[in-house]
C-alpha positions, 0 to 999 in steps of 0.5 A: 448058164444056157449050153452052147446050141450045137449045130446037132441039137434037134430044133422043130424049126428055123425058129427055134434055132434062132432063139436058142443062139439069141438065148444063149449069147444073152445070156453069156453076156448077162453072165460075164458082166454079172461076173465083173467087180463092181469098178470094173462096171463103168470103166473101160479097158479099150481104147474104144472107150466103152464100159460093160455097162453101156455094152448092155444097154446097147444090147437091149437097144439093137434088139429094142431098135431091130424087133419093136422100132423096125419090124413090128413098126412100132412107135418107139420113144427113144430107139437110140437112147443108148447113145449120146454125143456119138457113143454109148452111154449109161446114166448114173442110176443105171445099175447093172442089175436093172439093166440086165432086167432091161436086156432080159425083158427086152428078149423075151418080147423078141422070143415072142415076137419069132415064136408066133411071127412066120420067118419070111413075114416082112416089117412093117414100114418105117423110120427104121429102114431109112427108105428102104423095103423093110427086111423080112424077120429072118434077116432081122435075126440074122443081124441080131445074131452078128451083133450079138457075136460080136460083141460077145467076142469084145466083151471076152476080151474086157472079162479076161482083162479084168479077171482073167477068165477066158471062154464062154 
């Protein structure tokens, strides 16, 4: 496990602060489902429905839709293809192992993409802003930092239901 990213911990940049929050969070979440039994994988324990599964493709998705769909501007196949019928879904052949792979893959292009991207650069135009100014990368990561931290904090509840432990 990655430790924590102090606020005291010396960074050479903005960036690398970025990466080692990102860095950390991916990894906790990777660790935590990893840490599941198996039934616990597919099945949800809140109301809302969702499973640790699914949690982790949505992750690869926000960070599938935010660094290559919106800011590199790339062309994207299926940018929201962790959804279907208006929620989270995982397919039967989706195993956690391949999609821990899918989420560490997808961070180590967007690793990439800030360690050679100057923070105020600007995305490139596109569906992914639905008509407005594309957001600088900065914004981008800022955004990528609350989805993370959120959903991190909803899968700290699912791990301690499901095997009692609690914490990073």
């Amino acid at each position: 496990m990655l430790p924590f990213p102090e606020p005291t911990a010396p960074a050479s940049s903005r960036g690398e602060v970025f990466l080692c929050y990102l860095d950390f969070f991916r990894a906790t979440a990777i660790a935590k489902v990893e840490a599941l039994p198996e039934a616990d994988l597919r099945r949800s324990r809140l109301p809302s429905g969702w499973t640790p599964l699914e949690l982790l493709k949505h992750l690869t998705h926000v960070e599938l839709r935010w660094i290559e769909w919106g800011f590199e501007g790339r062309q994207v196949e299926n940018p929201w293809g962790d959804w279907k019928n208006d929620r989270w879904q995982v397919d039967p052949g989706e195993t956690r192992e391949s999609l821990t792979t899918c989420l560490r893959t997808q961070g180590e292009h967007t690793s990439e993409v800030v360690r050679t991207t100057d923070l105020a650069a600007v995305g490139q135009p596109g569906p992914r802003w639905r008509g407005a100014e594309p957001a600088t990368l900065e914004r981008v990561l800022f955004h990528l930092l609350q989805e993370y931290a959120r959903h991190l904090g909803h899968l700290d509840v699912v791990a301690e239901l499901a095997t009692g432990e609690t914490g990073e």
